[in-house]
Each structure stands twice: as C-alpha cells, then as structure tokens.
C-alpha positions as CSV (number, residue, x, y, z in Angstrom):
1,X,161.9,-3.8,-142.3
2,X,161.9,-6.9,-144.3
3,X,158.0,-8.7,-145.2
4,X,157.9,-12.6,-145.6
5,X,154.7,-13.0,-147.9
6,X,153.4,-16.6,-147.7
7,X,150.3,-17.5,-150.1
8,X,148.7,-20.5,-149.8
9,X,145.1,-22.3,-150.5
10,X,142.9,-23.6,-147.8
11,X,140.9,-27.0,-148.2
12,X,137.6,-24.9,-149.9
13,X,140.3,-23.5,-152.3
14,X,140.2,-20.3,-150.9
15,X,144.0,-18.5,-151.5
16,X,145.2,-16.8,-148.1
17,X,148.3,-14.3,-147.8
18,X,150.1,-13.8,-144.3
19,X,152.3,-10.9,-144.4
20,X,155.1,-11.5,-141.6
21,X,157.3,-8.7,-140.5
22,X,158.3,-10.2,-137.2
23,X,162.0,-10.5,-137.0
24,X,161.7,-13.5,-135.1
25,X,159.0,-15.3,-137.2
26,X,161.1,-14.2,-140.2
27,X,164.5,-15.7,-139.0
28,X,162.3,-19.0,-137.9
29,X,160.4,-19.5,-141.2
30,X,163.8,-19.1,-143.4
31,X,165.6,-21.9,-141.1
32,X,162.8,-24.2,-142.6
33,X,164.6,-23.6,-146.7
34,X,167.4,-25.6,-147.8
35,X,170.2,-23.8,-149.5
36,X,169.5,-23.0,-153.1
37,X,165.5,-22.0,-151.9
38,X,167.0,-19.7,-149.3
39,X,169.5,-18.0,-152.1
40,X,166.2,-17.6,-154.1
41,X,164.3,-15.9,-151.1
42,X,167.1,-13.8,-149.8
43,X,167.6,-12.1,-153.7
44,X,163.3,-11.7,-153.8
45,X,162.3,-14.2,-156.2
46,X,159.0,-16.3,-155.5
47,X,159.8,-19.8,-154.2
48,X,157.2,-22.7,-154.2
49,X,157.8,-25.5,-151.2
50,X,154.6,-27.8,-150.6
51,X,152.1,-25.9,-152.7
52,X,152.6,-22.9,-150.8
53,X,154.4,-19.4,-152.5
54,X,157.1,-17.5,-150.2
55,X,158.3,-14.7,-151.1
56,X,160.9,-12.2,-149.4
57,X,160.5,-8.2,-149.8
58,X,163.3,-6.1,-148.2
C-alpha cells in the first residue's frame, strides 16, 4: 500500500505531516503535479510545490 507524505508549515510556523494512504486521495492529489514533478514522485524523491514537501513511499 503506497503513503503520500505531505509536510507543510502552518501560519504560527508550526511544521505538520499528513500521511495519506487512501487510494482515492492518492490518485486525486498526484492529478494536481505536472509531468516532470510527477516522474519525481512516482521514483520516491521529495518534491517541493508551493512551500509544501510531497513525497511518495511505495
């Protein structure tokens, strides 16, 4: 079952992590990359898109 981990900072600087193993969600969230992002995120690296960190773990 594949994880999408998504780190980003709230207004008081506080980092959050959501941890999404939802099929669904999953499919949904990777529509949002454009090509070369989603190449990145589909072989596990770390990709930054408006401050925020996704990465894909299989």
């Amino acid at each position: 079952m594949a994880t999408l981990i998504r780190k980003y900072k709230l207004p008081s600087g506080q980092t959050k992590e959501d941890r999404i193993t939802d099929g669904e969600r999953i499919e949904r969230y990777l529509g949002m990359f454009d090509r070369n992002d989603l190449k990145q995120i589909e072989a596990g690296q770390k990709v930054t898109i408006d401050k925020d960190e996704w990465q894909l773990l299989p």
